[in-house]
N, C-alpha and C positions, 0 to 999 in steps of 0.2 A: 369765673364768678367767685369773690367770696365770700361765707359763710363763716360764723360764729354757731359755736357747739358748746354750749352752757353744761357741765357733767359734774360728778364727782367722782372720786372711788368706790367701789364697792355698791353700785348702783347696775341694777337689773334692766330698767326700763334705761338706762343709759348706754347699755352693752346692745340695749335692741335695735335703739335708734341709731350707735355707731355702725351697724351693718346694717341699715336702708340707706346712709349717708353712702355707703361704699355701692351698696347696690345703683344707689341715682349715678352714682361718679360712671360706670360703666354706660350710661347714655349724654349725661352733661360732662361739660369740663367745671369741677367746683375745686375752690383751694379753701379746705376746712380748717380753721383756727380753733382748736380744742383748747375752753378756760374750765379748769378746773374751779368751779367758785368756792373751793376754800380756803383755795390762794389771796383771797382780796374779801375784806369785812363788807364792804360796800354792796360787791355782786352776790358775796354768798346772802347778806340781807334781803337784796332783790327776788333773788332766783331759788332758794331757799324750798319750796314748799312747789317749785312748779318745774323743778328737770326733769327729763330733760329739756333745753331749750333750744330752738334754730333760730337762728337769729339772720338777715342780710338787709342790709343798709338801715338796721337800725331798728328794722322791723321785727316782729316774730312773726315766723310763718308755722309755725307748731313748738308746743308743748304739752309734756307727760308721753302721753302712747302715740310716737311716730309711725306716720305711715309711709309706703312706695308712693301710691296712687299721688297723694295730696303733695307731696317733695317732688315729682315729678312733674306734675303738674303746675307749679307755681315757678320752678327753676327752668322750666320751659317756654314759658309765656311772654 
């Protein structure tokens, strides 16, 4: 399954949700695509005020304070 991983540097709430990312991978097979949005004007304008983001087909399945429960649950189903 892949996912998109909306981040930046030096982001807290972004260093948390990359280890629920890793924790879920230990139960799903996920292939994460980490965008730094300040790579690109567009995404950082998007994403700006709401990383971290999960993103898969386009959707967002969380943003800000990622959880196990809720990634688990949706990458499951």
């Amino acid at each position: 399954m892949n996912v998109q991983f909306y981040t930046r540097p030096n982001c807290p709430l972004c260093e948390d949700a990359r280890l629920m990312l890793e924790l879920v991978k230990e139960d799903v097979v996920l292939h994460i695509e980490e965008i730094n949005i300040e790579d690109n004007d567009d995404i950082h304008e998007k994403f700006l005020l709401r990383i971290p983001v999960i993103e898969r087909d386009g959707v967002v399945i969380q943003e800000g304070r990622i959880d196990y429960p809720t990634l688990l649950e949706v990458f499951t189903s």
